[in-house]
Legacy VTK file of the C-alpha trace (Angstrom):
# vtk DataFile Version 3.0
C-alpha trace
ASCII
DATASET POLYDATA
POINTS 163 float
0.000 0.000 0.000
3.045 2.671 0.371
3.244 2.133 -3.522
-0.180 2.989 -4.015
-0.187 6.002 -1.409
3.224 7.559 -2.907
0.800 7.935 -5.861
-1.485 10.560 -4.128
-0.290 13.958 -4.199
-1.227 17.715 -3.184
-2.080 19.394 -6.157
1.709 21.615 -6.491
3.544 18.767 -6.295
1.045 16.782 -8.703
1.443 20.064 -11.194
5.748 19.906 -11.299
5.299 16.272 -12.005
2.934 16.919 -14.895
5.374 19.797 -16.250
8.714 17.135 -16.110
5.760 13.897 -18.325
5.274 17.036 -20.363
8.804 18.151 -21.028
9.570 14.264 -22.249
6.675 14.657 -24.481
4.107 11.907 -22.676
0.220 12.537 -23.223
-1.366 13.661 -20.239
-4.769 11.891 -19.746
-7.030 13.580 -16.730
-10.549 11.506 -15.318
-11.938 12.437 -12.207
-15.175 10.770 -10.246
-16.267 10.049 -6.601
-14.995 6.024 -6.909
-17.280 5.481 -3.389
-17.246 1.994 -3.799
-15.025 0.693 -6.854
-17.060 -1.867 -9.371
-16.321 -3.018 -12.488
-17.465 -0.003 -14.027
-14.810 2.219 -12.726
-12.083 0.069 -13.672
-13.286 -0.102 -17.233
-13.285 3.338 -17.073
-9.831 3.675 -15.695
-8.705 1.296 -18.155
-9.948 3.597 -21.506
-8.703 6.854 -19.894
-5.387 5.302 -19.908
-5.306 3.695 -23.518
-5.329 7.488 -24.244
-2.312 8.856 -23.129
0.674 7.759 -21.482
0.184 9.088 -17.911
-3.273 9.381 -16.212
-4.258 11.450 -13.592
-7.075 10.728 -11.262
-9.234 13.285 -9.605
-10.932 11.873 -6.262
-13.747 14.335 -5.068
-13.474 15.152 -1.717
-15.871 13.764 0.896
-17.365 17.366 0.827
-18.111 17.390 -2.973
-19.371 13.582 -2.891
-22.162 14.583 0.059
-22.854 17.109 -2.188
-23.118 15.457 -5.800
-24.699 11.731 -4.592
-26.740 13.011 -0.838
-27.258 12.201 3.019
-25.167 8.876 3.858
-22.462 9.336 1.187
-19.581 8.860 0.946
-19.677 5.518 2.185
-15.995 5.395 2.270
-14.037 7.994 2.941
-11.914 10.149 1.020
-8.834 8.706 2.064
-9.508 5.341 1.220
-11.162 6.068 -2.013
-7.954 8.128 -2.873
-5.890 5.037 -1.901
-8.468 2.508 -3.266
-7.540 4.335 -6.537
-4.475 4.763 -6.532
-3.698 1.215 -6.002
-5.189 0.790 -9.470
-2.911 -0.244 -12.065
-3.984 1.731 -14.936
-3.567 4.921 -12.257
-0.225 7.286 -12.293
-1.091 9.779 -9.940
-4.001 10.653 -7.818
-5.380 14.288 -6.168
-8.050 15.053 -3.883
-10.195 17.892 -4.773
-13.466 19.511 -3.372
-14.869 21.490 -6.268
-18.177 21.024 -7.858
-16.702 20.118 -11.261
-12.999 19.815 -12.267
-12.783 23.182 -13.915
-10.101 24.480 -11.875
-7.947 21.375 -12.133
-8.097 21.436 -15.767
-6.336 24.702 -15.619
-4.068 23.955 -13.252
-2.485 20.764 -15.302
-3.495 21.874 -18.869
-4.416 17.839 -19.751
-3.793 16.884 -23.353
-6.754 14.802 -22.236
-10.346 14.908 -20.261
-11.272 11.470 -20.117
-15.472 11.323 -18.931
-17.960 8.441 -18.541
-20.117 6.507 -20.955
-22.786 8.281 -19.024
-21.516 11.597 -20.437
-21.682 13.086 -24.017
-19.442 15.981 -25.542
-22.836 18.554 -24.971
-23.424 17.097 -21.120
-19.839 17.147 -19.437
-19.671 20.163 -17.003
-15.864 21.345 -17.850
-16.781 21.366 -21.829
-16.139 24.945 -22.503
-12.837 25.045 -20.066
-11.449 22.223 -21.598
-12.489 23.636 -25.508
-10.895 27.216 -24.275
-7.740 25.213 -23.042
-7.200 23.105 -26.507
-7.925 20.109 -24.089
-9.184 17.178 -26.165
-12.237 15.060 -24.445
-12.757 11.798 -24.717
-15.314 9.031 -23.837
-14.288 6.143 -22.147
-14.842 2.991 -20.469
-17.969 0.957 -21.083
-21.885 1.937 -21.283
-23.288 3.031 -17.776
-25.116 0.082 -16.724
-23.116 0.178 -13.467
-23.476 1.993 -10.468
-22.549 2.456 -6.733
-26.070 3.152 -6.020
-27.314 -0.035 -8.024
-24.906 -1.721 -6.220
-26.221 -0.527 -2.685
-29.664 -1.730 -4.235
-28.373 -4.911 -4.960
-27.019 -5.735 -1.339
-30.259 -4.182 0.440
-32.449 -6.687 -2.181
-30.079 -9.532 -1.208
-30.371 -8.886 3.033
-33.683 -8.662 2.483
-34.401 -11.767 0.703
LINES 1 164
163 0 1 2 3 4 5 6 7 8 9 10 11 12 13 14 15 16 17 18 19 20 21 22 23 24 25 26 27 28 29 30 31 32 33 34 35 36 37 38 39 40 41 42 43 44 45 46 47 48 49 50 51 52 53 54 55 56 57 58 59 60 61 62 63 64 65 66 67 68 69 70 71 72 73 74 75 76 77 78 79 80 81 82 83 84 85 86 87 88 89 90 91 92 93 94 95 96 97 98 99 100 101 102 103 104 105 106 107 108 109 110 111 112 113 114 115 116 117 118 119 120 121 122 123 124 125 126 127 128 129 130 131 132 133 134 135 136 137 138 139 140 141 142 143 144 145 146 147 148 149 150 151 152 153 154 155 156 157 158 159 160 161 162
């Protein structure tokens, strides 16, 4: 786990490392989500954002920003462990925590070649599309069609205690 957690950084340390991939010319791929609980969608997910570039970034939202974006009783894990949870993720270079409502301000801050979204997304629906279009940031659409969820997973194990 020291591997994995080496992999998490504050976000000016995270932007020199992006500046020294960039300098040796490597593709800088950026994805971001809540990860709550991992399933297989996430990793499919993690997967295509990294078959686009040669270094991918993870943004974790903050326990803050996941209350905010999913309700009462979320996160169910912490933003700690989902940050390490991630990070121990093959397909993952580097990880950040951030608190924001959308990744806006992180797309500025590492200037992605890159802005890897969801299956449940389109090119008109993803928040950041006009910061990324004004920043020459390319977005792409990965991983595999949304029929996988944390919450259809919680509905899953309440059906299955039930039964």
């Amino acid at each position: 786990m020291r591997e994995a957690a080496r992999k998490i950084l504050s976000r000016d340390v995270l932007q020199r490392k992006l500046a020294e991939h960039k300098r040796a010319g490597q593709r800088i791929v950026f994805a971001n989500g809540c990860f709550d609980v991992l399933h297989v969608g996430h990793i499919r997910y993690l997967k295509g954002a990294r078959r686009e570039g040669h270094i991918l970034v993870v943004g974790v939202n903050a326990d803050s920003s996941v209350g905010a974006l999913k309700g009462p009783g979320r996160p169910v894990l912490d933003e700690n462990a989902r940050a390490l949870l991630v990070a121990a993720l093959r397909p993952v270079d580097y990880v950040v925590l951030f608190s924001e409502a959308t990744v806006e301000k992180l797309l500025e801050e590492f200037l992605p070649d890159v802005h890897a979204k969801g299956t449940d997304y389109t090119a008109e629906t993803v928040p950041e599309r006009a910061t990324a279009a004004r920043l020459g940031i390319r977005f792409a659409m990965v991983g595999d069609p949304k029929n996988h969820s944390t919450r259809s997973l919680f509905d899953s194990i309440r059906k299955a205690a039930h039964d």
